[in-house]
N, C-alpha and C positions, 0 to 999 in steps of 0.2 A: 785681408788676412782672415784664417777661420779661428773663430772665437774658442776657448775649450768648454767642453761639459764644464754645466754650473749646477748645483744643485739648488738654488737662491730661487729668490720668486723668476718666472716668468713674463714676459708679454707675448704680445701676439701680432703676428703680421697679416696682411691683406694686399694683395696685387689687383688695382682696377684697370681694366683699359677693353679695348674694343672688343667684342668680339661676336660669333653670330649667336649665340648663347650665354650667355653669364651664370654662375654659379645660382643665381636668381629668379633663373629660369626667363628672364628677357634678354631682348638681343642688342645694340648697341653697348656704351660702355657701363662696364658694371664688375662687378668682381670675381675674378679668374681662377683665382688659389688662396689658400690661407691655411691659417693653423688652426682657424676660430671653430669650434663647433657648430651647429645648422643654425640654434638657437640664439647663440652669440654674434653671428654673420647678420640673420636679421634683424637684432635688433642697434648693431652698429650701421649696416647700411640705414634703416629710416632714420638715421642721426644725421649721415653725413652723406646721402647720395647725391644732394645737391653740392655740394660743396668737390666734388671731384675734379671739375672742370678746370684744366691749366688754362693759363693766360697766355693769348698769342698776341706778343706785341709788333713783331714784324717778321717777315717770310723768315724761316732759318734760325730763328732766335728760342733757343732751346735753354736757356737759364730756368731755374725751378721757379716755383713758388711754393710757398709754404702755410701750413695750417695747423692750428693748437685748438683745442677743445678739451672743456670740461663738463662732466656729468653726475654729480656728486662724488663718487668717490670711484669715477671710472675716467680716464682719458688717453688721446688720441692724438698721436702727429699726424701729418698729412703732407708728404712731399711729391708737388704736381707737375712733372715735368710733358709740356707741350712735344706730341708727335702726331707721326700721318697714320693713317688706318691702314689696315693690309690693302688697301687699293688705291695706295699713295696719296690718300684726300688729307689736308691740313687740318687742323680744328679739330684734332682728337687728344686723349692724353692719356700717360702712364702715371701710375699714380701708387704710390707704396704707404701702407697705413699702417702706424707701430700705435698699438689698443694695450691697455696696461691697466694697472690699480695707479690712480691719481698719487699717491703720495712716491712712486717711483718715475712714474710721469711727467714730472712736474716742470714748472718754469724752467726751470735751469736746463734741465735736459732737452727738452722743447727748444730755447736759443742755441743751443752747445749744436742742435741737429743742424739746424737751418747753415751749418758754417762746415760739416762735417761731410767726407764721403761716405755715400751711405754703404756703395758697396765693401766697403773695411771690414764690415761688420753683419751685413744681411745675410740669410740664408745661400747659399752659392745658389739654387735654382730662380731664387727671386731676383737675382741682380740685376742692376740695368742693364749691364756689361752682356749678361747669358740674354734677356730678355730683347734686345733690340741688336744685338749681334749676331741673329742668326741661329745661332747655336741650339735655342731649343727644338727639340723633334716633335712627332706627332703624339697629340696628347699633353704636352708638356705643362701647359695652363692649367688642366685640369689636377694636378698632381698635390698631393697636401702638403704644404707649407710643416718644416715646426718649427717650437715652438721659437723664442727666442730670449737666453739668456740676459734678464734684465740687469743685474748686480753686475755683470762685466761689458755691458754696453754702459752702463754709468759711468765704470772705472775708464773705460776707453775715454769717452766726449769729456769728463769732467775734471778727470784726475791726467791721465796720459797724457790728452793731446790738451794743448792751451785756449780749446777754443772760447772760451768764456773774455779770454787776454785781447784773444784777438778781436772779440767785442766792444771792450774796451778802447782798443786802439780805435777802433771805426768809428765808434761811437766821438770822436775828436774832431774827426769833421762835420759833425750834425751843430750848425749855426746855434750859437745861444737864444740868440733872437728867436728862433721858430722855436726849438723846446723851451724854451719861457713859455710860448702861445700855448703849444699843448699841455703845461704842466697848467699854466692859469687854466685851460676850457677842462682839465680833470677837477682841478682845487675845486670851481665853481659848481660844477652837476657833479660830485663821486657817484660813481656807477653807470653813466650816463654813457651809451656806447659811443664812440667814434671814429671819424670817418677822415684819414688823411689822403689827401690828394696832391699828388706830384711831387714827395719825397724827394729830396735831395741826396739822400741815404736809403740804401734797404731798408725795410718794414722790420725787422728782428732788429737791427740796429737801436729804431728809433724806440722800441717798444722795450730794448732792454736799458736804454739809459731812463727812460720813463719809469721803469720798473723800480733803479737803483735809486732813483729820488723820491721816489713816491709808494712803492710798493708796499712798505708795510705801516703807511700814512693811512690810507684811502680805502673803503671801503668797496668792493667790487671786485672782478674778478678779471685776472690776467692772460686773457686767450688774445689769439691776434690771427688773423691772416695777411699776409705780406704782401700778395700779389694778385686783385680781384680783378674782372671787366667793369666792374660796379659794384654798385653797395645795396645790390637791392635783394640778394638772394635770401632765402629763409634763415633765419635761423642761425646769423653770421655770430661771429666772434666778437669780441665789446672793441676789439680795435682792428679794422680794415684798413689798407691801403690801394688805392688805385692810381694806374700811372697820370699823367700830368693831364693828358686829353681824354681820359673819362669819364665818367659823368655819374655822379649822383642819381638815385632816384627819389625823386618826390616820396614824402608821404612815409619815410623809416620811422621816423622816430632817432635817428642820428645824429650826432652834432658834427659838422664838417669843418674841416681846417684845409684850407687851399694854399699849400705849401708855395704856389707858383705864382699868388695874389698880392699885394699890398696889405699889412699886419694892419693897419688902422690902429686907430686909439686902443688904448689897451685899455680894459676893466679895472677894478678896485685889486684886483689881487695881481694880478701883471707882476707890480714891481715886488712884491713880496715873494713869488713864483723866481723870479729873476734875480732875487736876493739868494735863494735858496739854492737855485744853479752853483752860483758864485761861492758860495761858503762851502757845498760838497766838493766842487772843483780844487777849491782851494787847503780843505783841509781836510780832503779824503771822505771815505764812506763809513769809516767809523767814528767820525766828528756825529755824524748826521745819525748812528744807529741811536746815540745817547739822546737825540730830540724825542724819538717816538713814543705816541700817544700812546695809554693803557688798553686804547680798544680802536682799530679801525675808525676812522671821521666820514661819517656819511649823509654830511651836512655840510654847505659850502659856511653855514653860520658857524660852524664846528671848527672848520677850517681855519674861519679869520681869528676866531676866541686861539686856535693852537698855534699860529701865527706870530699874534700880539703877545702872548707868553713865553715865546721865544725870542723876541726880540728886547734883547736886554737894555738896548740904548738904542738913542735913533742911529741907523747904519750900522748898527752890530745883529746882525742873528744867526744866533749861535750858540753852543755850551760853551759853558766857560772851562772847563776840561783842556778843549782845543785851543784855549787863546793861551791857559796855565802851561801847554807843552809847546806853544810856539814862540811864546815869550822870551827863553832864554837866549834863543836864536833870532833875533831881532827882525821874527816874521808876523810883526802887526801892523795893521792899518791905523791911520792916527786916531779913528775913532776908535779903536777896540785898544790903544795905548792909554786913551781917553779912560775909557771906561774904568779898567784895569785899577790907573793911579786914584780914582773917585773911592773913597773912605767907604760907600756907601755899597759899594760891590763886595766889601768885606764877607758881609753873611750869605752873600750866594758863592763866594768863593769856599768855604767853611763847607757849605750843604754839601758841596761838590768833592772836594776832599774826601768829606766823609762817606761817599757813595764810594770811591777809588776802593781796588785791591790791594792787598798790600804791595803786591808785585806792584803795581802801577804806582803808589803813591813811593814807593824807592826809589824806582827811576827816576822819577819827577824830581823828588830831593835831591838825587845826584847829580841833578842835570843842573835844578837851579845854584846849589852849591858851586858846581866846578864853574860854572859862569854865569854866577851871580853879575859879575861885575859887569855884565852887558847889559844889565837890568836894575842899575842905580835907584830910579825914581819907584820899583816895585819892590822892593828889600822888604818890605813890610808884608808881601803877601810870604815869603820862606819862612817868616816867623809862625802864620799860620801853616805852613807845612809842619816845622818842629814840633806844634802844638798838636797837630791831630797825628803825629806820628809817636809821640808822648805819650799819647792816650791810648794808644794800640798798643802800644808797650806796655803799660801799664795793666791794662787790661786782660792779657793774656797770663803775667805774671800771676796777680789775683788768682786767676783758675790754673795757675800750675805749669803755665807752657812758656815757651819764649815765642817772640817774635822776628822775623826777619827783618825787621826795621830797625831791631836792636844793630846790628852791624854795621848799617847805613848811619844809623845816630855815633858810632863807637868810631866812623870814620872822620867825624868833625862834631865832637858834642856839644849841645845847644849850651847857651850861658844858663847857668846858677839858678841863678832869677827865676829867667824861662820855667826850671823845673821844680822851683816852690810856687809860682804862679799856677802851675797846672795841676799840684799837689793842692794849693790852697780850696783851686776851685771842686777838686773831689771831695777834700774832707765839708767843702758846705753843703754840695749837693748832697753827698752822706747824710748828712747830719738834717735837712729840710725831709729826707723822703725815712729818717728812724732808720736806717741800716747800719750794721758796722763800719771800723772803716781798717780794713787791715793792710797795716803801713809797710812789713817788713818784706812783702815780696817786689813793692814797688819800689823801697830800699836798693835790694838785689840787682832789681834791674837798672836801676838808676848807677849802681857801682858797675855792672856788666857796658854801661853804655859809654862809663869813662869822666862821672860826674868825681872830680877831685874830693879826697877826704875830706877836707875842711869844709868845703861845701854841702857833701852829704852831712855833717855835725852843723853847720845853720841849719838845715832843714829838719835835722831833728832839733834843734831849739824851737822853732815855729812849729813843728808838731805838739810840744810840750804846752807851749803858751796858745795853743787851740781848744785842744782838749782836755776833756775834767781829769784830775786826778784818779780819779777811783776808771775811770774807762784805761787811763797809762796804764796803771797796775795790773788789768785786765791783759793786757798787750803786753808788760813785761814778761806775766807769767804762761801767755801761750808761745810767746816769740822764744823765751829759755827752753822750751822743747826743740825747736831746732836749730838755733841760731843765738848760742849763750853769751857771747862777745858781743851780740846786737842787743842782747838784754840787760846787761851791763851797764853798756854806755846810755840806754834809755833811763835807765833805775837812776844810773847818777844827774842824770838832768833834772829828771823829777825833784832830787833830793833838794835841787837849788830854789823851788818854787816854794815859798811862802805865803800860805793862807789864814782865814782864820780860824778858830775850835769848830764854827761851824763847816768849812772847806773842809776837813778833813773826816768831816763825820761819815760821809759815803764811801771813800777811799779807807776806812776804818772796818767799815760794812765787809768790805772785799776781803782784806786782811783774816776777818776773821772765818767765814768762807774755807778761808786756803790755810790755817794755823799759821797763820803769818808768811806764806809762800813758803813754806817749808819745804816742798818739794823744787820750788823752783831754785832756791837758793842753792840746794844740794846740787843741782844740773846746774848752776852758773858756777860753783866754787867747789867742783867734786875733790874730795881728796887736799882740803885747802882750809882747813880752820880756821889762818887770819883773813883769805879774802873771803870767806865767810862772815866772819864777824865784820867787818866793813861794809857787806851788804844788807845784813840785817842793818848797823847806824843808819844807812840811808833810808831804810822801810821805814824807821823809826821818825826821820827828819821829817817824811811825807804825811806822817801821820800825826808822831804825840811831840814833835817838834825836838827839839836840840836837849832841853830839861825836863823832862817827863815828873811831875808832880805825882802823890803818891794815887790819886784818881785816874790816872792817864797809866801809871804802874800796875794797877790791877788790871784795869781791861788790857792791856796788852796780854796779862799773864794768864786773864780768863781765854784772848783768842787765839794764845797759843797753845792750849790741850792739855793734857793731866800729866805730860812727860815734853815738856817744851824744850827748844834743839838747846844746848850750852852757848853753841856759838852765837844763839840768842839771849841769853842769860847775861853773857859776858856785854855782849853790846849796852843791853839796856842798863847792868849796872855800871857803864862807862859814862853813860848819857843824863842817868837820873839823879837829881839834886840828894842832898845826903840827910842825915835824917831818916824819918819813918819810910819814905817809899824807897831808900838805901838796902834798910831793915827788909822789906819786904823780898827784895830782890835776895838778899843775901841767906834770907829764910827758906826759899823753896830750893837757891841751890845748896843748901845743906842740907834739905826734904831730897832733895834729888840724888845726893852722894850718897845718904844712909841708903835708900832702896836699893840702889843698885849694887852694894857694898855690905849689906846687912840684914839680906832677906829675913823674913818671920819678924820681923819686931813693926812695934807702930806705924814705924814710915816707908815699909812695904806698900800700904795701903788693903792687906790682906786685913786687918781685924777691925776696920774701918773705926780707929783711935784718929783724932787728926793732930796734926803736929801745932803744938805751941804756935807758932808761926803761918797757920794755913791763910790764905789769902781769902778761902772763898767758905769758911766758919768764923 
């Protein structure tokens, strides 16, 4: 197919094969056409002239080979298919080079080629199809390549066609046993290049299940060639393969694995390599992205310390992630059931938790809810689900927002308990690091979640009996700005708490602060004189107690202001023993009916006369 105009980045092509001149100005094989500029051309061929040469493994045998390279931040496919020269001799080849910026270049597109026809997508004059069918005319070698749409050759190999899937599937027949060997001979030397001989499987096969265990483990770099005569040319790729009867050259610097040999005793990391197969195989590649190390390990010492830290029990290595979403589904192994039911797994389950998405930690709930019941002896780990999905609820509320976990919880709400135990532990931590602790939007959510009335009222009883007095009062009178029915029922709990002259002294402090919550009252009892007066009695009970003596009479009447509300007048002379601090009360609301009733005289407070009765002359 022809690709369309892209205007996206580019790559670039190159056709090598025989011929009696080359773009190079030498004759045998070398390069024919291209897109590449003079300067670009030579400084890719001294990369990769040695590297052209297809592999003949028997007469007639035209299957490719393939080659990846990297240059910093340049690279290079390399697809070698084995042909005869224009004078019918064997042991020549064609050879098409896609040259790119490395981050479009990359691994994935490098595997996705090697599975890929390339004519799909190449230049129509570069194809194999035009190039060995005859078809080009005189001159036609020489002719300039362009360039080649790099963003719609992605979309093709990566997106379009499956071939990554199809990787996958091949990759099923590569024996556990051999990529253990090579996963152990990468664990032990990272970056150490290697040399596989007599593959069972193609060379991109082997290199991309390697990749998918280890690639973002390992320090070093992921180029391969698939299909060598040997391992001895310049300048190779960190993973060569050659077929079964080729040979090694002394003296690389290589580490070889002889696919067609006897595996011998295996090293110290073998079986931890072979553990690690087994855990991605079995609980996919996104079990295995949540191991990976903060930086590349380029130490086989690196290695076994990141090995040991993941191995949470003997015969378990793994996140605990993966055993929390296989669990419901009764897909453990008895040591990872083991592990699981151990008390002791508790706080790495917690850690883990709390790393989740919300997305992720719903599902999980959901999951382990609707079949819990296949998971008896684990019931204790959903409780910590509850708990950190409590606290995400929580927390969002605090700043204003909801969360999505509220729905998942509103689908089967945690017990009672559960959410004064999770309330208890924030009002301490609160209260250890000096922060506020504002109760009523974890209230809100706690009602939004489906926590029954009476439940949410013990939880404000144990809010009461936590916190001081003078902090409640604080909290009545911010929570009466938005929430007057929540401040209500808080103010009346308060009222029940009996302390002593000194407990009330700070909560007294507050009072005066506010003229007795004047405002707040008026926003809890707007338009409501007697449930006004009910709510002052209770500010009173919290403060100067049930009988206010005539010293407990004044200072009320100093913290209530120089025109203090009636429907607090009325209260405290309901409250206050009889006698002089009766008097008292009964004096300023007579001070308070003349002013209002009798401007210009004394008890206006315009001729500053004070009244017989003043509390505070």
């Amino acid at each position: 197919m022809s690709l369309p105009e892209y205007a996206g980045p580019r790559a670039d092509m190159t056709v090598y094969r025989w011929s009696e001149r080359s773009l190079t100005g030498r004759g045998d094989v070398g390069p024919v056409t291209t897109s590449l500029d003079r300067d670009a051309l030579l400084r890719w061929n001294s990369r990769i002239e040695n590297m052209v040469w297809a592999t003949q493994d028997h007469p007639g045998d035209t299957t490719p080979g393939f080659v990846y390279v990297r240059y910093e931040d340049e690279a290079a496919v390399l697809r070698k298919l084995p042909v005869r020269d224009p004078h019918g001799r064997s042991g020549s080849t064609l050879t098409h080079v896609l040259t790119g910026p490395a981050a479009g270049v990359d691994l994935h597109l490098a595997l996705a080629a090697c599975r890929s026809d390339w004519d799909d997508w190449l230049p129509p004059r570069a194809r194999q199809s035009a190039l060995l069918g005859g078809h080009a005319g005189p001159g036609h070698d020489a002719g300039r390549l362009p360039p080649v749409p790099l963003g719609n050759v992605r979309r093709l190999l990566l997106e379009q066609e499956p071939l990554l899937d199809a990787l996958d599937a091949a990759a099923e027949d590569l024996p556990d046993a051999l990529l253990a060997r090579l996963a152990e001979a990468l664990m032990a030397e990272p970056g150490t290049p290697l040399t596989v001989i007599g593959s069972p499987v193609p060379g991109e096969v082997v290199v991309h299940a390697l990749a998918g265990l280890l690639g973002r483990v390992l320090a070093g770099g992921w180029t391969f060639a698939t299909r060598e005569e040997n391992d001895g040319a310049k300048d190779l790729p960190r993973f060569v393969f050659v077929r079964g009867d080729g040979a090694g050259v002394p003296h690389t610097g290589r580490r070889r694995i002889d696919a067609t040999a006897d595996a011998g005793p295996g090293g110290p990391l073998r079986d931890q390599a072979a553990r690690l197969i087994a855990f991605r195989r079995r609980r996919g590649p996104d079990a295995l992205t949540r191991l990976l190390p903060a930086q590349p390990l380029a130490s086989s010492a690196q290695v076994a310390d990141w090995v040991t830290r993941h191995q949470v029990a003997p015969g378990v290595m793994s996140d605990v992630t993966s055993l929390l979403e296989a669990a419901p589904h009764g897909d453990l192994s008895p040591e990872e059931d083991a592990y699981l039911r151990n008390p002791a797994a508790v706080p790495r389950v917690q850690m883990e938790l709390r790393r989740m998405s919300e997305g992720h930690l719903a599902r999980l709930l959901t999951t382990w809810r609707t079949r819990g019941t296949a998971t008896p002896s684990l019931r204790h780990l959903l409780r910590e689900m509850y708990v950190e999905a409590l606290h995400r609820c929580f927390d969002a509320a605090v700043h204003g927002g909801t969360s999505e976990l509220e729905g998942v919880l509103a689908a089967g709400p945690p017990d009672g308990r559960l959410v004064q135990e999770v309330l208890d532990h924030r009002m301490e931590l609160a209260g250890r690091r000096g922060e506020p602790f504002d109760v009523l939007p974890m209230f809100r959510a706690a009602g939004r979640i489906g926590i029954p009335v009476a439940e949410l009222d013990d939880l404000t009883d144990v809010l009461v009996d936590r916190l001081a007095t003078a902090d409640l009062l604080g909290e009545v009178d911010r929570i009466s700005r938005v929430a007057p029915a929540q401040a209500r029922a808080l103010l009346a709990r308060c009222a029940r708490r009996r302390g002593s002259s000194r407990q009330r002294r700070d909560p007294f402090d507050v009072l005066r602060r506010t003229r007795f919550l004047a405002d707040a009252v008026d926003r809890m009892a707007p338009h409501a004189p007697r449930q006004a007066v009910d709510l002052y009695r209770l500010l009173l009970s919290c403060t100067v107690g049930d009988s206010p003596g005539q010293r407990e009479v004044l200072a009320v009447l100093e913290a209530a202001g120089h025109s203090p509300s009636p429907a607090l007048l009325r209260a405290l002379l309901d409250t206050c023993r009889r006698g002089r601090a009766q008097d008292l009360v009964a004096g300023v609301v007579v001070e308070q009916y003349f002013r209002e009733h009798l401007p210009g005289t004394p008890y206006d407070g315009e001729h500053g006369a004070p009244s017989p009765r003043d509390p505070w002359h």
